[in-house]
C-alpha positions, 0 to 999 in steps of 0.5 A: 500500500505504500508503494502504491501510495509513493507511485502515485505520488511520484511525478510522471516520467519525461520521455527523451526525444528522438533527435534534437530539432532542426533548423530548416537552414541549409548545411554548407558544403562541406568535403566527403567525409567518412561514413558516420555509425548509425545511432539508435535513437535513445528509448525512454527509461522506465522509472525504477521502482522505489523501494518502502523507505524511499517512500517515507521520504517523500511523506513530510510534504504531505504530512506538513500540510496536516499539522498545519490543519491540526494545529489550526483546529487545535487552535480553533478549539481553544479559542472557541473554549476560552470563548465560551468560558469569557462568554460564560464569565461575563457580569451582567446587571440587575435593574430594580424598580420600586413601587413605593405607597407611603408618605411623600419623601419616603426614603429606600434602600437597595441591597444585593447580597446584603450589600446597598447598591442604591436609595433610588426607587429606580437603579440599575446595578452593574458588575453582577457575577452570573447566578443567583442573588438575593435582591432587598428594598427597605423603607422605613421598618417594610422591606420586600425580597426577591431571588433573581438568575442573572445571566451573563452579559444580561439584566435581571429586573427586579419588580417590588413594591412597598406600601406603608402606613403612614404614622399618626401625628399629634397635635394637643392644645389647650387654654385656661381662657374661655373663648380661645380659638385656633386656625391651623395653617389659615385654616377654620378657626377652632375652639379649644381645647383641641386633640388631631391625629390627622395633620402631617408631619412638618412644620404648621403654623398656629394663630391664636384668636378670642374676639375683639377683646383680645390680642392674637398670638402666632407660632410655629410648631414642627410635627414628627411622625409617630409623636403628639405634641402638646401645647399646654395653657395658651393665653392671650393678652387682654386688649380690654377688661370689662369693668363694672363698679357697683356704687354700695354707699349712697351719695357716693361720687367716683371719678376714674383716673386713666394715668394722664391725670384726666379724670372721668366721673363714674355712673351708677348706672350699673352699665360696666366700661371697657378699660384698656389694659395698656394704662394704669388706673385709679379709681377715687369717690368721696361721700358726705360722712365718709372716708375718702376713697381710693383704690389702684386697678389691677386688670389680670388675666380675667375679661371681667372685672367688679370694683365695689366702692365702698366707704367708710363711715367716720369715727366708727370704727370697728374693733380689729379681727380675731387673730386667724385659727392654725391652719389644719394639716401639714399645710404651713401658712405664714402669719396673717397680717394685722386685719384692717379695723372694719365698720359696723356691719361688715366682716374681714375674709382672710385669704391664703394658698399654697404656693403663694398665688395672686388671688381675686375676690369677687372678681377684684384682683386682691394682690399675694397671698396671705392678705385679709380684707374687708367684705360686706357681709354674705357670700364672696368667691375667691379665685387663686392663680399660680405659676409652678415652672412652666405649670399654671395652677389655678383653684376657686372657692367661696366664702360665707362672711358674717357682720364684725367676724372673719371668714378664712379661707386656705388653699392648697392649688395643687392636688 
């Protein structure tokens, strides 16, 4: 077989010619010469036959261009293995969108693998090794999951939504004045005290209002979710107090001094007058037999006021009040001072609280406690008001005065 193989592969043999061409030129004359031998004309030689091992010397032409079609398929191979291998290898992405109902300005987070990747709802995370991973969004306490197959040189979506409950917002405010009101935000005005749940969280603006009598108060107060805030005790000022004085000795003429030193006679008419509470007021009356009066008006916290104008009688005097019983319980109470001598036919009411506090009697601002006065004869309501730190405490009671005997009363304004 491979001196079939080596024949086939030799190159055929070239046959000799029988005689050289020739020229169509005339020969010269030339002298007779002697007969030239004839020559046969030469036969073609036949190849030899080559033996096995000179076959395998012709095989490297052959076999050269094999190894260079192996090693090209080889290499092919490889390049198509290291091919499939980069292919296979390659990063691929994940891009997430997230769905979020809740309150606005609601802040997420994106991890991968426990890793964060991003804070918006929208994101496209690169450099993701082929396989599986583990995709999370988070806002607030809600977080949602999802497992996705990423593929190489491909996107993965992520599709998750997130639905959280918004976290109520307190809002409490309430007021020792009647009559206060409360518009949120140029809202409706509201009567207080009011307790809302319903607002969001940020900051709102409060104004205060309670009619024509009174000044008006804003401010601002910012709101955080899951929390109540509390406004306690909003007061307003007084622009005017509604004054009335009751005549209670006959012939009695009262004139009113507004601090200009311009004075204005009073009517016993029963009808009460608005007083600004911006001035500084004196009230002065004078009676035939009687002492002269005169009383400075404290215009407080209280929209209405009653100044009774009573005078003494001259020369009837009454004798001085008996000294205060001791105070029950562990209450201390500092010693009264001395009761003022009254007329025939009244009584002295003695006041005192614990803490000390700024009274009114029958509406009449009466100054600290402890005190004692003088009062017609029947019944008389006291009011007390105290500041404790940021805490207004604030107790009433009544009192029963008999004619030449004194009344006490003791307070304790926190329970």
């Amino acid at each position: 077989l491979a001196g079939a193989l080596a024949q086939q592969s030799a190159p055929a043999p070239t046959p000799f010619p029988s005689a050289p061409p020739q020229a169509a030129t005339p020969a010269p004359v030339a002298p007779a010469a002697a007969p030239m031998p004839q020559v046969a004309a030469p036969q073609p030689i036949a190849a030899p036959a080559r033996p096995a091992d000179a076959t395998q010397v012709i095989r490297p032409k052959s076999g050269g261009n094999t190894g260079l079609i192996v090693g090209a398929l080889v290499l092919a191979a490889a390049a198509g293995v290291g091919a499939f291998f980069w292919m296979s290898s390659r990063p691929g992405a994940i891009v997430v969108n997230i769905d979020v109902k809740g309150p606005k300005g609601t802040k997420v987070t994106v991890s991968v693998d426990g890793a964060e990747k991003c804070t918006d709802t929208v994101c496209r995370i690169e450099n993701i090794s082929p396989g599986a991973h583990v995709v999370k969004a988070t806002a607030g306490d809600v977080e949602k999951k999802a497992t996705l197959n990423v593929e190489p040189g491909k996107d993965a979506i992520a599709n998750l939504a997130l639905e959280i409950a918004p976290k109520k917002v307190g809002l409490k405010i309430a007021s020792s004045q009647t009559g206060l009101k409360v518009e949120i935000d140029g809202g409706s005005p509201r009567a207080l005290p009011i307790d809302d749940d319903s607002l969001k969280a940020g900051e709102h603006t409060l104004k205060f209002t309670a009619g024509s009598r009174y000044g008006t108060k804003e401010m601002k107060v910012t709101l955080e979710e899951g929390k109540t805030k509390s406004i306690e005790d909003v007061k307003l000022t007084l622009k005017s107090v509604k004054t009335k004085f009751v005549f209670l000795t006959k012939g009695t003429k009262a004139f009113l001094d507004d601090g200009s030193g311009k004075k204005t006679e009073l009517k016993d008419d029963g009808q009460p007058i608005e007083l600004d509470t911006s001035k500084t007021y004196t009230v002065t009356a004078t009676a035939n037999g009687h002492e002269d009066f005169t009383k400075k008006l404290e215009l407080g916290e209280e929209p209405e006021l009653a100044v009774k104008l009573e005078l003494e009688q001259k020369g009837k005097a009454a004798p001085p009040a008996p000294a205060p019983a001791p105070t029950p319980g562990p209450v201390a109470v500092a010693a009264p001072k001395p009761a003022t001598p009254v007329a025939a036919g009244e009584g002295s009411l003695f006041v005192n609280t614990l803490p000390a506090s700024a009274c009114a009697v029958d509406g009449t601002p009466r100054g600290k406690t402890p005190f004692t006065i003088k009062v017609s004869p029947g019944a008389h309501s006291i009011t007390c008001v105290a500041k404790d730190g940021d805490e207004t405490l604030k107790k009433s009671a009544s009192a029963n005065v008999t004619a030449g005997d004194t009344a006490k009363v003791i307070l304790k304004l926190r329970d």
